[in-house]
C-alpha positions in Angstrom: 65.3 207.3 132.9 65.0 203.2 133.9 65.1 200.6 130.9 62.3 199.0 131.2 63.4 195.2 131.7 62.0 192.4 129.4 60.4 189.2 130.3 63.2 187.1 129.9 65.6 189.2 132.0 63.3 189.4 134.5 62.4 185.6 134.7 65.8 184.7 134.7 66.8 187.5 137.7 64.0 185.7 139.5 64.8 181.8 139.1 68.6 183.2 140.3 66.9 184.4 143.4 64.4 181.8 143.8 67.9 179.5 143.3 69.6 181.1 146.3 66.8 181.1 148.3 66.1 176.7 147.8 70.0 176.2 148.4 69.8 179.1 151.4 72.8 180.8 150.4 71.4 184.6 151.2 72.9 185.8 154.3 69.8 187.1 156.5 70.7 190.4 155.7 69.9 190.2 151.9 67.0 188.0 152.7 64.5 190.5 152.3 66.0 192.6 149.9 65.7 190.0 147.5 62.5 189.1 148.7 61.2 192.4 148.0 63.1 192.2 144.3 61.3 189.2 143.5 58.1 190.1 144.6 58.8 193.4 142.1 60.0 190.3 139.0 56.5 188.9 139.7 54.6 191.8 139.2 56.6 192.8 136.2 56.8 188.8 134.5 52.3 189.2 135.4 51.9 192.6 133.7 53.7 191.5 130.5 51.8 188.1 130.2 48.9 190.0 130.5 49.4 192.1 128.3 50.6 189.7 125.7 47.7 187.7 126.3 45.4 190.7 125.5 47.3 191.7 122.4 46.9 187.9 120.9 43.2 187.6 121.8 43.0 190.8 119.8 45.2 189.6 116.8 42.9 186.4 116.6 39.7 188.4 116.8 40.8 190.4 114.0 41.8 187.3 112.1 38.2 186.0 112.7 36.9 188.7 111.4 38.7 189.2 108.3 38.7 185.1 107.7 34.1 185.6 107.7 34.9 188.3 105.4 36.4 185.5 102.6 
């Protein structure tokens, strides 16, 4: 069973590769491993903000509502 990694984690994974990419120092032959890793750190740093998004557009909808109830 895989931990599921948290936003910070991921982020910071990614600015290391993103890093090591700007100064070059992959050798070709991890080049598009990390690429590939990165492109997975997106997708998993999208989905979360997402998510977190929808879950406080629903907190504040339930506060409007209960703030017209007063």
């Amino acid at each position: 069973m895989r931990k599921e990694i948290k936003f910070s984690e991921a982020f910071k994974e990614l600015k290391t590769i993103v890093n090591s990419l700007e100064e070059e120092e992959l050798d070709v032959e991890e080049l598009s491993a990390k690429v590939e890793r990165a492109l997975k750190l997106i997708k998993i740093c999208r989905e979360k903000i997402e998510k977190t998004e929808l879950e406080v557009k629903n907190i504040l909808k339930k506060f409007e509502r209960e703030d017209e109830k007063d």
